[in-house]
C-alpha positions as CSV (number, residue, x, y, z in Angstrom):
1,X,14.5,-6.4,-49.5
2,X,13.1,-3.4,-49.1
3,X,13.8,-1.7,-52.0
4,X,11.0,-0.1,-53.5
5,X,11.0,1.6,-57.3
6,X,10.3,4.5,-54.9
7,X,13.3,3.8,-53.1
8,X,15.5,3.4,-55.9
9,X,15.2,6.7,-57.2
10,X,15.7,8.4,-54.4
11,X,18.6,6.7,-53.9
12,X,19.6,7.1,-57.5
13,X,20.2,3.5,-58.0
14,X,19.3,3.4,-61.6
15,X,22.7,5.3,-61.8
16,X,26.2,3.0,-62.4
17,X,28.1,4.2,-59.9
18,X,25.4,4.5,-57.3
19,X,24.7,1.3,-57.9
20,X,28.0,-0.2,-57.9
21,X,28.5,1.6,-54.5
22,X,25.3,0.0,-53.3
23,X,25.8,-3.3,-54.0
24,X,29.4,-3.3,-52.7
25,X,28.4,-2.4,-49.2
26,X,26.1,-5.7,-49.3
27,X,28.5,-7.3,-51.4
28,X,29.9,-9.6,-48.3
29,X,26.7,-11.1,-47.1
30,X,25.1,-12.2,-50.1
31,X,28.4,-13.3,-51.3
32,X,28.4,-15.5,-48.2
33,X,25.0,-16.7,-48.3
34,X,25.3,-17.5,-52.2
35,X,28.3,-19.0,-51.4
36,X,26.5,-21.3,-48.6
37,X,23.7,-22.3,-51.5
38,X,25.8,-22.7,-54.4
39,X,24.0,-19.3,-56.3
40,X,26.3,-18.7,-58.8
41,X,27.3,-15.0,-58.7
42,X,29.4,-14.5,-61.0
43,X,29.9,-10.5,-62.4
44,X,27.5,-9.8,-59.1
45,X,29.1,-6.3,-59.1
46,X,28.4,-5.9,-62.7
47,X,24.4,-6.6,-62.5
48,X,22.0,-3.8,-62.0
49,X,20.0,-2.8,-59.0
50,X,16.7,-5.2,-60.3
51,X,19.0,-8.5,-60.8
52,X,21.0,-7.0,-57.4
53,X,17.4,-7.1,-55.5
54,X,16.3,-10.3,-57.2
55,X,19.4,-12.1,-56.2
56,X,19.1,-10.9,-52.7
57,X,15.2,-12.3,-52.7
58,X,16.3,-15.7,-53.5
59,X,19.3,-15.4,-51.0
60,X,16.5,-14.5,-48.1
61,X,13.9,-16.9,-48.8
62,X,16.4,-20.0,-48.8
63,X,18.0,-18.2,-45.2
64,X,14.6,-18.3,-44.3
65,X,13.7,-22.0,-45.3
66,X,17.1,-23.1,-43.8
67,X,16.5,-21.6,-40.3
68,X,13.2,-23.1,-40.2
69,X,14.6,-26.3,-41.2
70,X,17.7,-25.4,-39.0
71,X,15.1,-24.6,-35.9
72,X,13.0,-27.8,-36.1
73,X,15.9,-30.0,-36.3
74,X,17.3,-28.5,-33.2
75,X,13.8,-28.1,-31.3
76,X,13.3,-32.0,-32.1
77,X,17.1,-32.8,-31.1
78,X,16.0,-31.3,-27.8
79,X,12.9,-32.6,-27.1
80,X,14.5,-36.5,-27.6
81,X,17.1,-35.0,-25.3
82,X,14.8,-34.1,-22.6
83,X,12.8,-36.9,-22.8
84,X,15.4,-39.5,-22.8
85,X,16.6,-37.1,-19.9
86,X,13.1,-37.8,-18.1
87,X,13.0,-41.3,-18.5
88,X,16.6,-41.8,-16.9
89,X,15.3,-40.0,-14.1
90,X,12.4,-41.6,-13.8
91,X,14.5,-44.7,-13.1
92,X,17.6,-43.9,-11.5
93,X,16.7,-41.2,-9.5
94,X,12.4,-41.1,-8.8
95,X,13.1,-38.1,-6.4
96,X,14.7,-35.5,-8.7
97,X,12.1,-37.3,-11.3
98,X,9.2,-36.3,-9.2
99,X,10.5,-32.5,-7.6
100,X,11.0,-31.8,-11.3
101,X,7.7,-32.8,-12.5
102,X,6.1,-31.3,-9.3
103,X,7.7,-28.2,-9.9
104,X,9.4,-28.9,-6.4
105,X,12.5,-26.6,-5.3
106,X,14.6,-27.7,-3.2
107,X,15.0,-26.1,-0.2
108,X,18.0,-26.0,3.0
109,X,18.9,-23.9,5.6
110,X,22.2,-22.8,6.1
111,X,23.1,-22.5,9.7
112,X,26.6,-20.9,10.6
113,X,25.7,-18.7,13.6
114,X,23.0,-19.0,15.9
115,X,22.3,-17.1,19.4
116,X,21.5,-19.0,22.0
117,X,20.3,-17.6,25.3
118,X,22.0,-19.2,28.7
119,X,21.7,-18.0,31.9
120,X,20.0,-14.8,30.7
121,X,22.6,-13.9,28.4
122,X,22.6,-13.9,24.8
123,X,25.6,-15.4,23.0
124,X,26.9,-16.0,19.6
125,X,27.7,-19.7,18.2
126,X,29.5,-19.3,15.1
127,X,31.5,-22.9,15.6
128,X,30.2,-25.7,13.5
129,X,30.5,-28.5,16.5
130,X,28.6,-26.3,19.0
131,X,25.7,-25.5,16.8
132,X,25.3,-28.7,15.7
133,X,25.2,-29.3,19.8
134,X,22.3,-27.0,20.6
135,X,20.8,-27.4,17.9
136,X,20.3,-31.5,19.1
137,X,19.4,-29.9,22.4
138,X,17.1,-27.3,21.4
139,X,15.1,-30.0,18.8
140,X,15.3,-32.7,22.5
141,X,13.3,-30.2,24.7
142,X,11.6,-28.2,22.6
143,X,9.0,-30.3,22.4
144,X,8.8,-30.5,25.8
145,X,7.9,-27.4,26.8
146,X,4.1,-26.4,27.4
147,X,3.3,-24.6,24.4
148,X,-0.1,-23.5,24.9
149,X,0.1,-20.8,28.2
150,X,-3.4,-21.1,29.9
151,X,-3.8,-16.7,29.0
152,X,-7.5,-15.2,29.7
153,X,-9.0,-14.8,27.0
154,X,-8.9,-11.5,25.4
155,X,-11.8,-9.1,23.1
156,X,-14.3,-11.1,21.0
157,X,-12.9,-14.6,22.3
158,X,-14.4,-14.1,25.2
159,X,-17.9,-14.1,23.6
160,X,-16.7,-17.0,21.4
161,X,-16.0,-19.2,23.7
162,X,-18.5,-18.6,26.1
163,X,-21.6,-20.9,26.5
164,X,-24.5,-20.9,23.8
165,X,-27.6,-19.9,25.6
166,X,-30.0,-21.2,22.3
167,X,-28.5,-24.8,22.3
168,X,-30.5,-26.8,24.7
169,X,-28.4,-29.8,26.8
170,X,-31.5,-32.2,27.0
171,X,-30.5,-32.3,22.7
172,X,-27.7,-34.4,23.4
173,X,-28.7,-36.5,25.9
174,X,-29.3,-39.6,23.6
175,X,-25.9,-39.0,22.4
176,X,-24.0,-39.2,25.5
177,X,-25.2,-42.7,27.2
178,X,-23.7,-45.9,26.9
179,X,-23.7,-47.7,23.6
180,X,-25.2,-51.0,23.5
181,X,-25.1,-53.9,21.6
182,X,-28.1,-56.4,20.9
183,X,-28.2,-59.4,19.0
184,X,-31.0,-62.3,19.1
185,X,-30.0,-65.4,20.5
186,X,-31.0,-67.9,18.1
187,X,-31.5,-71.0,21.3
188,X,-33.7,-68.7,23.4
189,X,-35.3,-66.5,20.9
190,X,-34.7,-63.5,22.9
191,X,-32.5,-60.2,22.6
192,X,-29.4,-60.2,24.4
193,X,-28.3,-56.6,25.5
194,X,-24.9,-56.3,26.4
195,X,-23.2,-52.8,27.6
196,X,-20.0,-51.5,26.0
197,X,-17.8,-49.3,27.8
């Protein structure tokens, strides 16, 4: 293809036997690809170096054509696939249907050892049985335990955290009483106020 008149005297291709020798060395693949078309190339070894080169042009371009034709049918192919794919998700199995479309992995932790600390001494649990035993335990009163340890305050906390000087109390004062509830009474023609707690 890239045989350019340039080329082709360098090479000395206008020469028979240069010639002969080039084409034989390409011989195979365009006799493959011909073959594949139905190009008749008959005496192909016999032609010169511009029928050689025009030959091979027509032997690219329909390559060419048939991968694109060879690449959409296979990109389409895929596409049905997936989407038939989808839809058989979508209703047999919405959860896999929704991680997928979420972008969702899937995540599990593995454990086969844990260490566990008992009377002040660390030990090893590699058996199956026993972790899945303090593991039950650990999940029972863990949540049990006082998580928030009533610490001093340390650095800049202390200063956030502290009263606000600029805020006024008398500000919330209407805030803080007792909502009421009125409604007129339509017999008496009067308000009725009644306090809830």
């Amino acid at each position: 293809m890239n045989l350019t008149e340039k080329k082709i005297r360098q090479l000395k291709l206008s020469e028979d036997n240069e010639c002969r020798m080039f084409i034989e060395k390409h011989y195979d693949t365009i006799l493959e690809i011909c073959f594949k078309f139905a190009i008749n190339v008959d005496g192909l070894l016999g032609k010169n170096i511009t029928e050689f080169k025009k030959i091979s042009k027509i032997a690219f371009k329909l390559v060419q054509i048939n991968f694109f034709e060879e690449s959409k049918i296979y990109k389409e192919e895929k596409m049905k696939y997936y989407i038939q794919h989808r839809c058989e998700e979508l209703q047999d199995n919405k959860k896999r249907f929704l991680d997928s479309t979420l972008n969702r992995k899937r995540s599990k932790i593995i454990l086969d050892r844990i260490v566990i600390e008992k009377d002040n001494v660390l030990q090893l649990i590699s058996n199956d049985k026993s972790i899945e035993k303090e593991l039950i335990e650990h999940f029972k009163c863990f949540a049990r335990k006082k998580l928030n340890i009533e610490d001093e305050l340390k650095g800049r906390w202390v200063n956030q955290y502290a009263p606000n000087q600029e805020i006024d109390e008398r500000w919330y004062d209407d805030v803080i009483q007792l909502i009421i509830e009125s409604e007129w009474n339509i017999t008496s023609g009067n308000f009725i106020v009644r306090k809830i707690a």
